[in-house]
N, C-alpha and C positions, 0 to 999 in steps of 0.2 A: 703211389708215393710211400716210402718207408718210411712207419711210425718213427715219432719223434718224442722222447724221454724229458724227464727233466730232475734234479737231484741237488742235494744239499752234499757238502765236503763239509764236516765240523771239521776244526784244527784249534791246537792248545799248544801252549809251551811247556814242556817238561824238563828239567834240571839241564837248561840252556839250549835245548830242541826242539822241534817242533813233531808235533804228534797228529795222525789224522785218523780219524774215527768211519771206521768201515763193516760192513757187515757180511755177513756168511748169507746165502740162499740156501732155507728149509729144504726138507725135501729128499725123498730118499737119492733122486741122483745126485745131490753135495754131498750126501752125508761123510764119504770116505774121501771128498774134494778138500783141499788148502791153500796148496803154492795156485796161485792164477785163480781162485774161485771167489776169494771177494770180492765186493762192489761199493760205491756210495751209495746211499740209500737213496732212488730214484724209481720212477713209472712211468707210463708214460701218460702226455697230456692229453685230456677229453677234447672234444671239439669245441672250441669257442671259447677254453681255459685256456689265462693268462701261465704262460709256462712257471712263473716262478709262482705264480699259486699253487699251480702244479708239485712243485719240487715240496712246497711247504705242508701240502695235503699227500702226499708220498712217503716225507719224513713221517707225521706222524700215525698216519696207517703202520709203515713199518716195523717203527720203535715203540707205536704206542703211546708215545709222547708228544706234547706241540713243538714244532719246529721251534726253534730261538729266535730270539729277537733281535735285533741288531744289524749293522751293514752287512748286505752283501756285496760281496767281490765278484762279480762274473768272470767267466772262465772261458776260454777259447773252447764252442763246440766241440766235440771229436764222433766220429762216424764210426761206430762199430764192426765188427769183422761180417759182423749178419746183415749191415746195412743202415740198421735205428741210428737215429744222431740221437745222441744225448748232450744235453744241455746242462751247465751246473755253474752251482756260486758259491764260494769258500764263505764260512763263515766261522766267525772266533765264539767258540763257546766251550763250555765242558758238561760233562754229565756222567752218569754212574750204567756203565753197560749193562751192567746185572739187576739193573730194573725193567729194561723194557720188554714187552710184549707185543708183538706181533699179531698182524690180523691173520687169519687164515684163506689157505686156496684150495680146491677141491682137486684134487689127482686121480686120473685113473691108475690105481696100484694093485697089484702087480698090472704090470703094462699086460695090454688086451684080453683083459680078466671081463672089464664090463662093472668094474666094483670100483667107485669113487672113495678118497679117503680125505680128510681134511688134515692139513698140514702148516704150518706156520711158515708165510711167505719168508722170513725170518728166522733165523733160528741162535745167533748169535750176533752179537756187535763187540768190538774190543778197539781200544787204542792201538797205536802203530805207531814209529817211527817213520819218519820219509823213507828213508833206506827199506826199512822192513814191507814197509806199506809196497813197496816197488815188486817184490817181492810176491806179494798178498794178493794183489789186485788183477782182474781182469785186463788182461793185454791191452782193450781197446779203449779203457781207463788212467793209462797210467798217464798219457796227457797231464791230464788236471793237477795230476801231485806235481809233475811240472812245471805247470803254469805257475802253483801256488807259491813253489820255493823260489819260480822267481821273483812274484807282486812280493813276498815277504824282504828279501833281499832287498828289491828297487824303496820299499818302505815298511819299514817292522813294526809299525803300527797303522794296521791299516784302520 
């Protein structure tokens, strides 16, 4: 059975828009990555974890931060190109990209060296516009910023 993820969508309004908060993967193969290489910040769930405890223990491993408080919105699953379903729920919050800190992941670098490097699963987070976000996001992501613009549309305050 392919692993199953689970993820938070922050989203805000900016000067009458809606903004979604994404993050870049650490690591030297992102590092020269952009168009297509963001993500929501997601993991995937332990055995016997409630997926959206999941997404909220994800969020804050990755950003270093506690997840927000507040309704979630769930989001229509989407099934990745590798297989993993990821699971996720909009949520209205804001926050400052240039505080958080990320946990680290251990790499063998240079590839088949035999020598581990510790890297930040994370290595940026920024706001986006929908438009831009579309843009930004991992292919098998961009679902959710769809979902999203529609729940916001069907009611704008969710």
């Amino acid at each position: 059975m392919p692993p199953v993820s689970a993820g938070l969508l922050l989203f805000r309004e900016r000067g009458g828009g809606i903004e979604v908060l994404l993050v870049h993967p650490g690591g030297p193969y992102w590092k020269r990555r952009d168009r297509g290489a963001w993500s929501i910040p997601k993991g995937e769930i332990a055995p016997g974890e409630d997926a959206a405890d999941a997404a909220a223990r994800e969020f804050a491993e990755e950003l270093g931060i506690p997840a927000p408080s507040g309704p979630r919105i769930p989001l229509a699953p989407r099934r990745q190109p590798g297989g993993k379903l990821v699971r996720a729920w909009a949520v209205r919050a804001d926050l400052d990209p240039s505080r958080i800190t990320s946990n680290t992941v251990s790499i063998e670098w240079p590839p088949r060296s035999g020598h581990r490097q510790p890297f930040p699963e994370v290595d940026r987070a920024a706001w986006f516009p929908l438009a831009t976000a579309r843009d930004k996001i991992v292919k098998g992501q961009v679902g959710f910023l769809d979902d999203l613009a529609r729940v916001l549309k069907a009611s704008p305050e969710p």
